[in-house]
C-alpha positions in Angstrom: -10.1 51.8 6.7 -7.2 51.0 9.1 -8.8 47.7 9.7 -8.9 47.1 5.8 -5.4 47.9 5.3 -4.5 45.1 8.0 -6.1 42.6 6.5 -5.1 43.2 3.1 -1.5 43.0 4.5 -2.4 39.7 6.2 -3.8 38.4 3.4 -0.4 39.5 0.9 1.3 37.7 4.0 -0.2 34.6 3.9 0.1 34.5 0.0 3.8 35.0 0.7 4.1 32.4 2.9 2.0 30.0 0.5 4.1 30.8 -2.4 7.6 30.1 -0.1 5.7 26.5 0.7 5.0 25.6 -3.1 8.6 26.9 -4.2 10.8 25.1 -1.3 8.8 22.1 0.6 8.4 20.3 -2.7 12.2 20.3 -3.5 12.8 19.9 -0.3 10.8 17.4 0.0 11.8 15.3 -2.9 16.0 15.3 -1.6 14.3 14.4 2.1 12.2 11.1 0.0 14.8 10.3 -2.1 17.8 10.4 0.7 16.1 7.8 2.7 15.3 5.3 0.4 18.9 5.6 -1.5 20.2 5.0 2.6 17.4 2.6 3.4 18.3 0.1 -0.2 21.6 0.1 0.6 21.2 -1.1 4.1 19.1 -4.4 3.0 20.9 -7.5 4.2 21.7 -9.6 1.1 20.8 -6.8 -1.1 23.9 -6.9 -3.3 23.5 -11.0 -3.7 19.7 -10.7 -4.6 20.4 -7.5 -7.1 23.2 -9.3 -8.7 20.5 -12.4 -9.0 18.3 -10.4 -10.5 20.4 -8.7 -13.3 21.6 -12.3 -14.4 17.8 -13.3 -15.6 17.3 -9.9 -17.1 19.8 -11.6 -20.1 18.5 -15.2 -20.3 15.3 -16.2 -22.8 12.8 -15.3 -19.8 13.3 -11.9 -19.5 10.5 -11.2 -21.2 8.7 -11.9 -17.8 10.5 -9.0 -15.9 9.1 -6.9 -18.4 5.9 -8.3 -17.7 5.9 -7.4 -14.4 6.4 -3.8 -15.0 3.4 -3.9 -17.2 1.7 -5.2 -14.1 2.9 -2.8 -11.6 1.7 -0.1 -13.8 -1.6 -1.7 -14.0 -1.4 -2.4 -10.8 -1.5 1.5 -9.5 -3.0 2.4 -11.9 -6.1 0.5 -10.8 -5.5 1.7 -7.4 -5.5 5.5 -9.0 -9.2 4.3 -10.2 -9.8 3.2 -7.0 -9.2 6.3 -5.2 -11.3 8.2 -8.3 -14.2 6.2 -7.8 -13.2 6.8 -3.8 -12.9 10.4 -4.2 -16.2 11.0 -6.4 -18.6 12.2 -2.9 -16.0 15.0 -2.6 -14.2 15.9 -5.6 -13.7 15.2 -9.2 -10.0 13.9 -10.4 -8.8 12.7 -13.5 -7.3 9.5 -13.9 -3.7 11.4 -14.2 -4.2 13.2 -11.0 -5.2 10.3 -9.3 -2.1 8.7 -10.6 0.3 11.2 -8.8 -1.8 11.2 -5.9 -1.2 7.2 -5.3 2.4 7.7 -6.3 3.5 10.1 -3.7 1.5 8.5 -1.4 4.1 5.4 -2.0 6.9 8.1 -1.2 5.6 9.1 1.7 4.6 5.7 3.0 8.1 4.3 2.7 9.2 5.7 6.1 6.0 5.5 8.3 4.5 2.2 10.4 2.2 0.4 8.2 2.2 3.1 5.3 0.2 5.3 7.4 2.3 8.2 5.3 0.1 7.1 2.5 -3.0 9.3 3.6 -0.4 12.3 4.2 1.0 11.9 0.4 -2.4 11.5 -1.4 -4.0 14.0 0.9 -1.7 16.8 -1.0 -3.7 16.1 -4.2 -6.9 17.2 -2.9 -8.3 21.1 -2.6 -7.6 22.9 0.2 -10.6 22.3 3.0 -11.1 19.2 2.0 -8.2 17.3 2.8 -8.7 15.9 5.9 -12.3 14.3 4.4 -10.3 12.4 2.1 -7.9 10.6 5.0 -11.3 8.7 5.8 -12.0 7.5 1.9 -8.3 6.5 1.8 -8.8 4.3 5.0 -12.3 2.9 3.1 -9.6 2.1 0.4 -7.3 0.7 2.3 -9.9 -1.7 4.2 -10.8 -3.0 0.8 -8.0 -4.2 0.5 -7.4 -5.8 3.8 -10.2 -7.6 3.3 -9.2 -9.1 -0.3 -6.0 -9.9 1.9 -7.8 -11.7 4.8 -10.5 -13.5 2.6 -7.8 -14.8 0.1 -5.0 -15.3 2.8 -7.6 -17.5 4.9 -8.4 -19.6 1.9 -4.6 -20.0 1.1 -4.3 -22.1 5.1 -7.4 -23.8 3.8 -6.4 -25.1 0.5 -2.6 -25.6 1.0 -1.8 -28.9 2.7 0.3 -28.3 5.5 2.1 -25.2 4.1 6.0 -24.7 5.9 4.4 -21.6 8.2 2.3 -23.8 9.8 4.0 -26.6 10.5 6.7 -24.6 12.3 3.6 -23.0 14.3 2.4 -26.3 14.9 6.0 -28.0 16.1 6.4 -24.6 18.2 3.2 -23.7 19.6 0.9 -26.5 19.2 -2.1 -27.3 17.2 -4.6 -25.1 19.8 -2.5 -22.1 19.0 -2.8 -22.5 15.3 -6.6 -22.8 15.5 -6.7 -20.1 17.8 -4.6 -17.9 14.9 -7.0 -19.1 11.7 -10.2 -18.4 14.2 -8.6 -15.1 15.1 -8.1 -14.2 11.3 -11.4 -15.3 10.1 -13.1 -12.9 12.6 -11.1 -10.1 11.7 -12.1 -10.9 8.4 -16.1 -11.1 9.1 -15.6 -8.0 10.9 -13.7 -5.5 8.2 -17.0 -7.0 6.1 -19.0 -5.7 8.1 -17.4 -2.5 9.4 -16.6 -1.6 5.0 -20.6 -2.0 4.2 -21.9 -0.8 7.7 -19.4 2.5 8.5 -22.4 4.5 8.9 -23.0 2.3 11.7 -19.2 2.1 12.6 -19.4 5.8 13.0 -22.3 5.5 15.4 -20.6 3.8 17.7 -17.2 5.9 17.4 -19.2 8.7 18.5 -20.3 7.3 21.8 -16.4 7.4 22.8 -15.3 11.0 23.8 -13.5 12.3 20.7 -13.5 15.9 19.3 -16.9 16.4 17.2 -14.9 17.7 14.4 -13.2 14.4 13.6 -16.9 12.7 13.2 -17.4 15.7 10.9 -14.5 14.7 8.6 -15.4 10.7 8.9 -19.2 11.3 7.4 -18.0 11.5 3.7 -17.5 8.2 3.8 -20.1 7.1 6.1 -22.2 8.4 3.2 -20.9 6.3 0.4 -23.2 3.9 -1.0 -23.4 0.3 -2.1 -22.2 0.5 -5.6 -19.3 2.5 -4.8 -18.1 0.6 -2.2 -18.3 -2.6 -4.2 -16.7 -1.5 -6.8 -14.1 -0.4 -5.0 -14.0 -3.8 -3.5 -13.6 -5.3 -6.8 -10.5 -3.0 -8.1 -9.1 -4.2 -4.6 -9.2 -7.6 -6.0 -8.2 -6.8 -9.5 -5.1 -5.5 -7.6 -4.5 -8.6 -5.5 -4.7 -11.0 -8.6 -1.6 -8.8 -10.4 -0.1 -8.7 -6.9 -0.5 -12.6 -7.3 0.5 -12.9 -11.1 4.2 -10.5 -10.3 5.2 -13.0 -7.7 4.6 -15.9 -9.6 6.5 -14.7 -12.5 9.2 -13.5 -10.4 9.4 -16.7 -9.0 9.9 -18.4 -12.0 11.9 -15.9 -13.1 14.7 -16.4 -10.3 14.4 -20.3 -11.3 12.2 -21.2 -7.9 10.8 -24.3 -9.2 7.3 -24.5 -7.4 3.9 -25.2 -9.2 1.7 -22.6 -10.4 -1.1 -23.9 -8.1 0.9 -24.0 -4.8 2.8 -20.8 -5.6 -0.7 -19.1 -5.6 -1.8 -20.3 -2.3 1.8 -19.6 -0.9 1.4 -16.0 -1.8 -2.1 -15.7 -0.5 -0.4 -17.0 2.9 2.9 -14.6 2.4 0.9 -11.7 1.9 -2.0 -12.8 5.0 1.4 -12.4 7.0 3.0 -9.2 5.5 -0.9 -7.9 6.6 -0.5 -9.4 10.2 3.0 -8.1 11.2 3.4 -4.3 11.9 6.2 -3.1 10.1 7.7 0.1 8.0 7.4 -0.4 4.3 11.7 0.6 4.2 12.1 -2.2 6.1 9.6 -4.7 5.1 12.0 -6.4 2.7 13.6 -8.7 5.4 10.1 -9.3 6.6 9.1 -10.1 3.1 12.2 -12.8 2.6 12.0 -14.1 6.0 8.7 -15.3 5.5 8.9 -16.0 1.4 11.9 -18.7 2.4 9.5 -19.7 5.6 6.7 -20.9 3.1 8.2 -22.0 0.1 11.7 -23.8 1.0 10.0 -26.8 1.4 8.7 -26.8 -2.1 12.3 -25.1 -4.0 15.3 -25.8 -2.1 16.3 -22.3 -4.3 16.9 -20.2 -0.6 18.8 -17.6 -3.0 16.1 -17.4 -5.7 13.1 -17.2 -3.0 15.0 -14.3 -1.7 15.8 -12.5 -4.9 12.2 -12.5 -6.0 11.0 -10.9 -2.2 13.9 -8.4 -3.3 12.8 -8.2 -7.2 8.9 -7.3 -6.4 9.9 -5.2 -3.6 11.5 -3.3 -5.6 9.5 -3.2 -8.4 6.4 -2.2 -6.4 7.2 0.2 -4.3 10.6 1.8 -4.7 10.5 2.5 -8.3 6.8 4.1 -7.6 8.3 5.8 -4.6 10.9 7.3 -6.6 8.5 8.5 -9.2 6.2 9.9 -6.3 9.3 12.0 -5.1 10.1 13.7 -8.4 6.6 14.3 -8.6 6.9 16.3 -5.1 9.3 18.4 -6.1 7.2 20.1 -8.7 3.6 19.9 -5.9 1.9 23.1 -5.0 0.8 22.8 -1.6 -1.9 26.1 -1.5 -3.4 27.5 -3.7 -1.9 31.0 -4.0 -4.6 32.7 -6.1 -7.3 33.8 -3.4 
């Protein structure tokens, strides 16, 4: 008896406690989210020039193609929602709409973490209690989907493009050897996220000969497990995904008046986004990355520095501070447990 009354106080405890998460982290959370990206946007060099870019060809007869773009970036997650569905489908059932939010304050919680690593953290908040850390590993299936889209598309673009700007400043700085080296380096990488996406059952084989907690293995089988047609299907959203990627930038290019071709703006960005895929960095911060290297490839084709710079700033923004935003509201209202066991 005595022993029932303790744990039916434990159990009213941990409710408690539950309910205290759900009613403060979320708020608490959403202030925390959208604090650091007010402090991080205002701390972009050349912000204020680029915004102030922007807003002038929201007026002119092509602003139709800023609206465009939003169209796109809605499309855009929202494939990547239907990604994570199709993902998610060994291990739970989601709507569309939940998967939505998910991705979102994923984005939120990406913003301020190497590499966007905060992304598994955010979606993993969507899924039932107990099956949480399962999902991390279908999110990392995800997110080598689209690494290899990246690589694949990003090798092709150093292929097809004749002497793009990047690699001739490799080639006047390190030599021609080096820049073999680099495209031989990138085309292995590529071969082997092939391999390891449609062989993880094998993958996971091998991790387990390294001494790591049995339990992690235990949480990496679900998506060991997936099979064929999910994972090329998944494969293909990845690359739906990469073509609006493709499709904002060039409108935001010609947008900002960057007078470049359609063709070589195509390749360009298969190049600019190989790099942004190469070069560690923290979402927050990735606009300087993202201009550096924009004016690196395509000054030689627009002598439009200001423009080149202003579309960087233009689809940063639109595609992934405005979803980070939305993420953040989103977290204020998030239950974390489930408070009726």
């Amino acid at each position: 008896m005595q022993i029932q009354l303790i744990f039916d106080r434990t159990t009213v405890l941990n409710k408690s406690i539950k309910i205290f998460i759900n009613r403060i982290l979320g708020p608490v959370v959403f202030i925390w989210l959208t604090w650091s990206i007010y402090q991080q946007i205002i701390r972009q060099p050349d912000l204020k020039r680029s915004l102030q870019y922007i807003s002038e060809a929201l007026y002119g007869p092509q602003a139709w193609k800023f609206w465009m773009i939003i169209v796109l970036m809605i499309i855009n997650w929202l494939a990547e929602a239907r990604k994570w569905q199709v993902l998610m489908l060994p291990l739970q059932r989601i709507s569309l709409g939940h998967s939505f939010k998910a991705i979102l304050a994923g984005v939120a919680f990406a913003l301020n973490t190497p590499n966007r690593i905060g992304e598994y953290g955010g979606r993993m908040l969507y899924v039932e209690e107990g099956k949480r850390l399962r999902s991390v590993s279908l999110t990392i299936v995800g997110s080598i989907s689209q690494l290899i889209v990246t690589l694949v598309m990003g090798v092709a673009g150093l292929l097809i493009i004749k002497a793009p700007p990047a690699v001739v400043s490799i080639y006047e700085n390190v030599g021609k050897g080096w820049v073999i080296l680099l495209q031989a380096s990138v085309t292995g990488a590529c071969i082997a996220c092939i391999v390891s996406y449609f062989r993880l059952g094998w993958l996971l084989k091998c991790c387990k000969k390294m001494k790591l907690p049995e339990k992690w293995f235990r949480h990496m089988q679900v998506a060991a497990d997936l099979n064929v047609t999910i994972l090329l299907r998944v494969l293909y959203l990845s690359f739906g995904r990469y073509l609006v990627f493709v499709c904002q930038y060039i409108l935001m290019l010609q947008l900002m008046h960057v007078d470049i071709s359609i063709w070589q703006a195509f390749w360009l960005i298969t190049v600019l986004y190989l790099i942004l895929a190469l070069i560690p960095t923290v979402a927050l911060l990735e606009l300087g990355v993202r201009g550096k290297a924009g004016i690196m490839l395509f000054e030689v084709f627009s002598a439009n520095t200001v423009g080149i710079y202003a579309a960087s700033t233009g689809i940063w923004l639109v595609n992934l501070i405005v979803p980070a935003l939305a993420g953040s509201m989103l977290a204020a209202g998030l239950k974390i447990f489930n408070t009726k066991k």
